[in-house]
C-alpha positions as CSV (number, residue, x, y, z in Angstrom):
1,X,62.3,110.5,53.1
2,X,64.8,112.7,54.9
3,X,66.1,110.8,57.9
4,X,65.6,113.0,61.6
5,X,68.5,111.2,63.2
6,X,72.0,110.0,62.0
7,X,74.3,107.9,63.6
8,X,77.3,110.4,63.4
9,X,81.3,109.2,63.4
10,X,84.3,111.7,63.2
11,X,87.8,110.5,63.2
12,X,91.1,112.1,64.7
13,X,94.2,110.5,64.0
14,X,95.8,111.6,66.9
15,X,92.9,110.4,69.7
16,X,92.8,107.0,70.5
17,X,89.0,106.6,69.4
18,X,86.9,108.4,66.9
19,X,83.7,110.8,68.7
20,X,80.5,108.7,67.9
21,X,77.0,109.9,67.9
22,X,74.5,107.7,67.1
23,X,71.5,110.3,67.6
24,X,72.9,113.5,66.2
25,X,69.9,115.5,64.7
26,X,69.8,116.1,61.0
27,X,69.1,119.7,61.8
28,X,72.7,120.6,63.4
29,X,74.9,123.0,62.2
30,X,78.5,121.7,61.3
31,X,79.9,124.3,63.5
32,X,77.6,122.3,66.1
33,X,78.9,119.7,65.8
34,X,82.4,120.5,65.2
35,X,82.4,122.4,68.7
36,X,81.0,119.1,70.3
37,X,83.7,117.2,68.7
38,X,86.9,119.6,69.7
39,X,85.3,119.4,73.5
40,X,85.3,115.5,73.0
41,X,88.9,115.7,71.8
42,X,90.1,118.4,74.3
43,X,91.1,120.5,71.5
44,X,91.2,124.4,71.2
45,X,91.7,126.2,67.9
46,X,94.7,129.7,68.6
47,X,97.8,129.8,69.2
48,X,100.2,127.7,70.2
49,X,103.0,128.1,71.0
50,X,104.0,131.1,68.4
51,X,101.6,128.8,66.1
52,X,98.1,129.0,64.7
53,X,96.5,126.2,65.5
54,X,93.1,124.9,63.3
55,X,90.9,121.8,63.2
56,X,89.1,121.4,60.1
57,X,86.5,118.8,58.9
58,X,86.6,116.7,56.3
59,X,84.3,114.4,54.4
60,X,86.6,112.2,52.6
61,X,89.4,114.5,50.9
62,X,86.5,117.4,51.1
63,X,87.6,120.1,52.9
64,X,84.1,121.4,54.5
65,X,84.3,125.1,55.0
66,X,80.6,126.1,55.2
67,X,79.7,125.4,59.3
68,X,76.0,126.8,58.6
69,X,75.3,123.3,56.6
70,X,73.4,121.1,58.1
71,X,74.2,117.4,58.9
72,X,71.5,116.2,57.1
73,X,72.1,118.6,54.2
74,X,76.1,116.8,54.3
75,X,74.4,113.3,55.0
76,X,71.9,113.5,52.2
77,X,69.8,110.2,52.0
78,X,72.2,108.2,54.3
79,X,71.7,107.4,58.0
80,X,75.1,107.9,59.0
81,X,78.0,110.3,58.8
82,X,81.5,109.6,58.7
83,X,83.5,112.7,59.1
84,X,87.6,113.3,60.0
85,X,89.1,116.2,61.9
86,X,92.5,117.2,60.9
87,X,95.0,119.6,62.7
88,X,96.9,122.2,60.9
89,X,99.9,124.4,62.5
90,X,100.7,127.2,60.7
91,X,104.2,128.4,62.1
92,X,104.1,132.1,63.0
């Protein structure tokens, strides 16, 4: 049985303490939750500085590039979610 909940972790290296939430809905997007997370952080994807600046998830050394998915659909059976934000600079 698909859970309706999940206890929801993402990790950024560069914050002092991951973004925890133990009651996201299985039915969020990724983009969701990815906007709830770069508010958390204080983060903003642009420019910077002459720079692009991106935050992309990963799941383990996944890459996930589809933001339509679903939490549950990236979850599967599991009641939790561990998930880490990375920062990329592309110099411009």
């Amino acid at each position: 049985m698909a859970k309706t909940t999940l206890n929801v972790t993402v990790v950024y290296p560069a914050a002092g303490r991951p973004f925890h939430d133990h009651d996201a809905s299985a039915t969020e997007t990724l983009l969701s939750l990815w906007n709830r997370v770069l508010s958390a952080f204080g983060l903003k994807e642009g420019e910077e500085n002459g720079n692009q600046v991106t935050y992309p998830l990963f799941k383990g050394k996944d890459r996930l590039t589809d933001m339509s998915v679903t939490l549950g659909a990236i979850a599967g059976n599991a009641g939790a979610l561990s998930l880490q934000l990375s920062q990329q600079i592309v110099q411009g």
